[in-house]
Structure formats: structure tokens, C-alpha cells
N, C-alpha and C positions, 0 to 999 in steps of 0.2 A: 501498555499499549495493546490493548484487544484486537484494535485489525490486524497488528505483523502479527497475532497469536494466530488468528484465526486465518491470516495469508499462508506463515509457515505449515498447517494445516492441508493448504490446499484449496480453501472458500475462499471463491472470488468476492469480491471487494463492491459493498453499495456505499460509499460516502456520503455527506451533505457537502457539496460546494461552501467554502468559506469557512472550515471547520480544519481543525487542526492536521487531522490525518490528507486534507484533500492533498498535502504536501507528495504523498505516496502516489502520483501520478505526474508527478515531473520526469520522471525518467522516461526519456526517451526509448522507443523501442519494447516497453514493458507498459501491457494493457492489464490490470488485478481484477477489471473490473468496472463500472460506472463511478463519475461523481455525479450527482442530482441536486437542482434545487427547491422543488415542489415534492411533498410525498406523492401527489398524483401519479409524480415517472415511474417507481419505485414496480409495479406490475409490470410494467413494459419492459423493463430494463432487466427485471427478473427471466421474462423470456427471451430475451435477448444472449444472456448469461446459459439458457436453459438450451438452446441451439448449439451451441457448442462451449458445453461447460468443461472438458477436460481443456478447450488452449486457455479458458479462464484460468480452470486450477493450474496449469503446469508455471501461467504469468504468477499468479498470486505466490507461490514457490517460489521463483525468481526475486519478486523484490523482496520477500520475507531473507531472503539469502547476499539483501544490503543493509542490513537493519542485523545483524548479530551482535553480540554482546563484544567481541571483540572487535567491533568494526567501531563500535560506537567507542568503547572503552579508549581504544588509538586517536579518533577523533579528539575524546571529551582531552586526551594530556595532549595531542597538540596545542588546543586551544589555552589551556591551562599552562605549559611551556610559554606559548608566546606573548601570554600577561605577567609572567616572570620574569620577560627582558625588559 
């Protein structure tokens, strides 16, 4: 997953709308960054980011910090537990 590499990092987050990672902006409360769905946005939205890029990186650190290996690992044997009953 290159965006949480690149979230845990601290780089805020350009998505495409409708693309797998756009999931990475459900969380309430935590902004990484833009989704887009024309590359046209993608300049604007870079200055946008460029304005106050450290509350971008400190967001992009936050959701990088729900995407852990052990967050997901507990997830994946829940789910896996509850096809075993």
C-alpha cells in the first residue's frame, strides 16, 4: 500500500476518487490530504496542501497510525475467527 507508506512518512495524500485508497478518507476527523477526479485538480490541490502542509503531514501520520500491521493483522483473525464458527 504506497499511500499508508508514503502517509506514515508524513506526505499528504492526492488520490483518485473511486480508486481503492480513496477508502483512506472515511475517517472522520482526519483530512491526509485531497481525493480528485480530473488530473486538471491535482495543481490546485497541490497548493492547497502547500498552505499549510504540516496539518496535512501531521493528518497523513494519523491515519498511517490506523493502517499498522497489527491493527490489520487483529482485523484480518477476527474476520477469519468468525468464518470458523
Amino acid at each position: 500500500m504506497p499511500a499508508i507508506e508514503a502517509a506514515s512518512q508524513g506526505l499528504p495524500l492526492l488520490i483518485r476518487k473511486g480508486t481503492a485508497p480513496d477508502d483512506f478518507f472515511k475517517h472522520k476527523g482526519i483530512k491526509p490530504g485531497f481525493l480528485f477526479k480530473d488530473l486538471e485538480e491535482i495543481p490546485s490541490l497541490i497548493e492547497e496542501i502547500a498552505k499549510d502542509y504540516d496539518y496535512y503531514s501531521e493528518q497523513a501520520n494519523k491515519l498511517a497510525k490506523l493502517y499498522t500491521f497489527d491493527i490489520y493483522k487483529n482485523n484480518l483473525l477476527k474476520i477469519l475467527n468468525e468464518y470458523k464458527k
